[in-house]
GUMAR-367534 format. One record per residue (C-alpha): z, x, y; residue number from 1. Coordinates in nm, 3 decimals. Each point is the difference from the previous one (the first is absolute). Layout:
REM GUMAR-367534
[[Z; X; Y]; NUM],
...
//
This chain:
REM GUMAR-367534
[[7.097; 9.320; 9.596]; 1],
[[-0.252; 0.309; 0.017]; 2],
[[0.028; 0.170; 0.284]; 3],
[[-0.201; 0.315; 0.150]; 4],
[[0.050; 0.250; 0.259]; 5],
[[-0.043; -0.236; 0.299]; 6],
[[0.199; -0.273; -0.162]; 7],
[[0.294; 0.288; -0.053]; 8],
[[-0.072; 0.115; 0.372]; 9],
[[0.019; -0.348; 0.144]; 10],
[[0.296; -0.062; -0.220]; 11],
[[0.216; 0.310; 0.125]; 12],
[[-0.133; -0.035; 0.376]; 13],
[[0.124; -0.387; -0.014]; 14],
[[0.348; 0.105; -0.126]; 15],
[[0.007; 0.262; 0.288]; 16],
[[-0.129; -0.252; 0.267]; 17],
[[0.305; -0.247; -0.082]; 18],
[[0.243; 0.297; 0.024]; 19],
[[-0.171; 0.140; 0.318]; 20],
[[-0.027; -0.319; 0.109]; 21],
[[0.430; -0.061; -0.047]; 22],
[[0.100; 0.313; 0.078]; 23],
[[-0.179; -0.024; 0.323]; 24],
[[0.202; -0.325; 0.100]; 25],
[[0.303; 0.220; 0.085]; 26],
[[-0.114; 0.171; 0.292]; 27],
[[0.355; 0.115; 0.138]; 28],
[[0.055; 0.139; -0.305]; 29],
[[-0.077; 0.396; -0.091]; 30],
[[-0.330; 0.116; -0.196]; 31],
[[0.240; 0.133; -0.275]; 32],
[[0.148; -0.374; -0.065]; 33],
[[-0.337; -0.183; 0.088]; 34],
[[-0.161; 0.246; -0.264]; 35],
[[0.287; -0.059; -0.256]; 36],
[[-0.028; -0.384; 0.066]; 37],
[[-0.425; 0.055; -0.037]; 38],
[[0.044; 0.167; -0.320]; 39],
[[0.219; -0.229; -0.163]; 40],
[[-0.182; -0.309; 0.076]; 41],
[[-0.340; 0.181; -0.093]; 42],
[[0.206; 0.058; -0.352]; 43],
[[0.145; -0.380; -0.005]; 44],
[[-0.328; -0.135; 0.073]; 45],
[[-0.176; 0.136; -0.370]; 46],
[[0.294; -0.117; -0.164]; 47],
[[-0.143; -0.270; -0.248]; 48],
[[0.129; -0.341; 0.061]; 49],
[[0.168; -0.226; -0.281]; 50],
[[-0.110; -0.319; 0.174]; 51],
[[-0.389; 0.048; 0.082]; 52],
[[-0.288; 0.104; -0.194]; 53],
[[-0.078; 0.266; 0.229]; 54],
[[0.177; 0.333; -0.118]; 55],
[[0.147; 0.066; 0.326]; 56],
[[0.017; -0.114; 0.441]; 57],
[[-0.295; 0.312; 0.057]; 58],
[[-0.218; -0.152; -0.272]; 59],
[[0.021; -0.370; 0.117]; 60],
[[-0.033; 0.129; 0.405]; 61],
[[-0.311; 0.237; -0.157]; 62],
[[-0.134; -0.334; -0.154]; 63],
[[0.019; -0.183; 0.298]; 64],
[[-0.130; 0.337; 0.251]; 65],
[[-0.232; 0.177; -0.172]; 66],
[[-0.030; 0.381; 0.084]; 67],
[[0.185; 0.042; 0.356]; 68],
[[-0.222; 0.215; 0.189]; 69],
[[0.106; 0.389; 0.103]; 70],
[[0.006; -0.081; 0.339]; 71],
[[0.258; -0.319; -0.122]; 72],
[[0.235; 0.279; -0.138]; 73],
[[-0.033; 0.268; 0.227]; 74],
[[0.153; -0.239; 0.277]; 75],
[[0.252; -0.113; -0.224]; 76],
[[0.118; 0.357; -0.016]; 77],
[[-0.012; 0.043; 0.339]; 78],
[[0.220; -0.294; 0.072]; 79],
[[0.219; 0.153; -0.285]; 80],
[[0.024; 0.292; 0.195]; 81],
[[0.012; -0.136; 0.330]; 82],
[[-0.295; 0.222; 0.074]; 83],
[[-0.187; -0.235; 0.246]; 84],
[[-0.180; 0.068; 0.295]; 85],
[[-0.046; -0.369; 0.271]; 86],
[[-0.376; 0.134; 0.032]; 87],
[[-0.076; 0.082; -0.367]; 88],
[[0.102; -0.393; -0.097]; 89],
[[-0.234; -0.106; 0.270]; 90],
[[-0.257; 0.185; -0.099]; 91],
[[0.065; -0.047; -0.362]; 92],
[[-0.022; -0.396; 0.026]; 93],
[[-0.297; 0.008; 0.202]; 94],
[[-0.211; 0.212; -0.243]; 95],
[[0.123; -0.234; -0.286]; 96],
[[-0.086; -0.335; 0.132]; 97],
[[-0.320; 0.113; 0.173]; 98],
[[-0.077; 0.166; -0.356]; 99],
[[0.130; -0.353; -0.221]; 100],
[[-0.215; -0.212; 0.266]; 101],
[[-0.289; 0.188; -0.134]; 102],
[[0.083; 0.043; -0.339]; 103],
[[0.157; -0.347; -0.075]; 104],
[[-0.237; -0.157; 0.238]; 105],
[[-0.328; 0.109; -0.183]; 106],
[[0.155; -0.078; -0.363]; 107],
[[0.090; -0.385; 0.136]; 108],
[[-0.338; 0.001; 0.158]; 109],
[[0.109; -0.004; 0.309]; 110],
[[-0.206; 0.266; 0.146]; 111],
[[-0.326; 0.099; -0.103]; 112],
[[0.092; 0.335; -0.094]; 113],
[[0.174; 0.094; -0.344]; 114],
[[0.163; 0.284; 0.100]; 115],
[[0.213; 0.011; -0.293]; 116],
[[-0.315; 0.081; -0.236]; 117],
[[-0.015; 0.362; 0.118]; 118],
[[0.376; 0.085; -0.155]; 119],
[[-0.170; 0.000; -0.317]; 120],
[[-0.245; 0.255; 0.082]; 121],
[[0.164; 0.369; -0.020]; 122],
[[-0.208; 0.176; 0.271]; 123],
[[0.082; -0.276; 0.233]; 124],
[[0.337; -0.002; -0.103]; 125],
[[0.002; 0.362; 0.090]; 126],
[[-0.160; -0.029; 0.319]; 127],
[[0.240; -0.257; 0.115]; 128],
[[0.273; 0.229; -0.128]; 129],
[[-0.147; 0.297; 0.242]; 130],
[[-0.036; -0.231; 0.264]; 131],
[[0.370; -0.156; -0.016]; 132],
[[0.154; 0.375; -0.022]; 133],
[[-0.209; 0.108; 0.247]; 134],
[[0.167; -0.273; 0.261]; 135],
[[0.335; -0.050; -0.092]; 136],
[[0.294; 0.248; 0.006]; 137],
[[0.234; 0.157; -0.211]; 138],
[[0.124; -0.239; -0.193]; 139],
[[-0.317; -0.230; -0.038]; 140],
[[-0.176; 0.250; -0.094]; 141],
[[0.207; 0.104; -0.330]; 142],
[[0.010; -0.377; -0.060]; 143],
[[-0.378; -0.052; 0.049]; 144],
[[-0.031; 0.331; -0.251]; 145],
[[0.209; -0.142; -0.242]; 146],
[[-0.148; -0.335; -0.039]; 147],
[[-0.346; 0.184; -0.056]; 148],
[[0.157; 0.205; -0.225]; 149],
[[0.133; -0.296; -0.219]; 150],
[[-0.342; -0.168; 0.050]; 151],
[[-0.154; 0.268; -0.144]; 152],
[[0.227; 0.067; -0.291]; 153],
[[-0.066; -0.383; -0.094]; 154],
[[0.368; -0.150; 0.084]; 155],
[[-0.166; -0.197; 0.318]; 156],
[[-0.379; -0.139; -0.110]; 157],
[[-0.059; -0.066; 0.334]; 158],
[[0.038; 0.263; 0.301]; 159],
[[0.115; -0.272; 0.226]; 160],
[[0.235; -0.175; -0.203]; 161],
[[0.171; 0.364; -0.008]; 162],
[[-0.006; -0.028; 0.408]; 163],
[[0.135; -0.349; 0.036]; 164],
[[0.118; -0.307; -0.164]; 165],
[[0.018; -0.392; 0.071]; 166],
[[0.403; 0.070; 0.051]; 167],
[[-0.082; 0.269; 0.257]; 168],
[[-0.235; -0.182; 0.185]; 169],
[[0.230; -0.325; 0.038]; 170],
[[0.256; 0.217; 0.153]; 171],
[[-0.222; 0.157; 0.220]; 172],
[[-0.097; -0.326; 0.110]; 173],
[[0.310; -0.084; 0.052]; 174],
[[0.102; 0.303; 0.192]; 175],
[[-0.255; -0.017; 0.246]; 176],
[[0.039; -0.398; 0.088]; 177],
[[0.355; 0.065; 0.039]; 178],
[[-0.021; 0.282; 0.221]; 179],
[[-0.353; -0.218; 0.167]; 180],
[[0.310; -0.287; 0.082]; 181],
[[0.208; 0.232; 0.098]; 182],
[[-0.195; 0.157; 0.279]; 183],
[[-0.078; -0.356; 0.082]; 184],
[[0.360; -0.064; 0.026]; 185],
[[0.023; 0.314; 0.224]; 186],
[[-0.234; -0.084; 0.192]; 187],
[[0.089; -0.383; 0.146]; 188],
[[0.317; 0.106; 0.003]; 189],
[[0.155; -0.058; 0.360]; 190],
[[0.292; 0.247; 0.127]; 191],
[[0.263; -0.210; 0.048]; 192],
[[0.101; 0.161; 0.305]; 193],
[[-0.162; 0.244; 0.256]; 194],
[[0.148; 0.283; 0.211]; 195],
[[-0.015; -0.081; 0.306]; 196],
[[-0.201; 0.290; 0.231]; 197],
[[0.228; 0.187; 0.253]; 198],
//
């Protein structure tokens, strides 16, 4: 198999997404052994395998994935980190599905609008860039400025597919119904008993 610079990329960032994506499982344990457990795993999973014609786990999960987007691995490394902020997920998920409605919605036809055409387009690209640093804060803004940066240098031929990624935007999805229920939930919920005024 050939591969080039974005197939190498998507390769390595796969390999690191299954050992972010383990090591982040053990939350009550320290970074030091959730990093030792992430870096082992992110070894194991390039590891050919003797029973598959894929050469390893991270080339038959990068078969079935594509390129994860850098907004895809920058969470993952927060979670490996425990770096999270209740607010930033919110916010996060919110941007994602409200940007896949748009882009997934106007490649399905769905919408009238293809937003996902303009990606292509490098002053576009850059504008969006501007206007996504511009509005987010720290840490979006290094990840928005990294996925241009990528786009530019070829790995990502599409701006947006740098920003966000089918796996990204189910998740969202599924973030925001579940905390939709819950507030549902919440909200007919009856006390079950009521302190009586003195």
């Amino acid at each position: 198999m050939n591969m080039n610079a974005s197939d190498w990329f998507g390769l390595l960032t796969t390999a690191f997404a299954i050992g972010a994506l383990v090591g982040s499982l053990f939350r009550n344990s320290s970074v030091k052994l959730r990093l030792t457990l992430a870096v082992i795993v992110t070894l194991a999973s390039m590891i050919p395998l003797p029973f598959d014609t894929r050469p390893s786990l991270a080339m038959s999960v990068y078969a079935l994935t594509g390129l994860l987007s850098v907004t895809t691995l920058t969470i993952l490394t927060c979670c490996l980190f425990q770096f999270s902020v209740p607010n930033r997920r919110k916010r996060v998920a919110t941007a994602a599905f409200v940007t896949g409605v748009f882009l997934y919605g106007g490649e399905i036809g769905a919408i009238p609008f293809d937003l996902f055409q303009y990606g292509y387009l490098p002053q576009y690209a850059l504008a969006f860039a501007i206007v996504g640093i511009v509005l987010s804060d720290s840490v979006g803004a290094v990840t928005i400025f990294a996925g241009y940066v990528l786009y530019v240098f070829g790995i990502y031929d599409n701006y947006f597919t740098s920003m966000i990624d089918p796996i990204l935007w189910v998740a969202a999805t599924a973030f925001l119904v579940r905390r939709f229920l819950l507030h549902l939930k919440n909200k007919n919920a009856t006390p079950s008993s009521v302190p009586a005024s003195r």
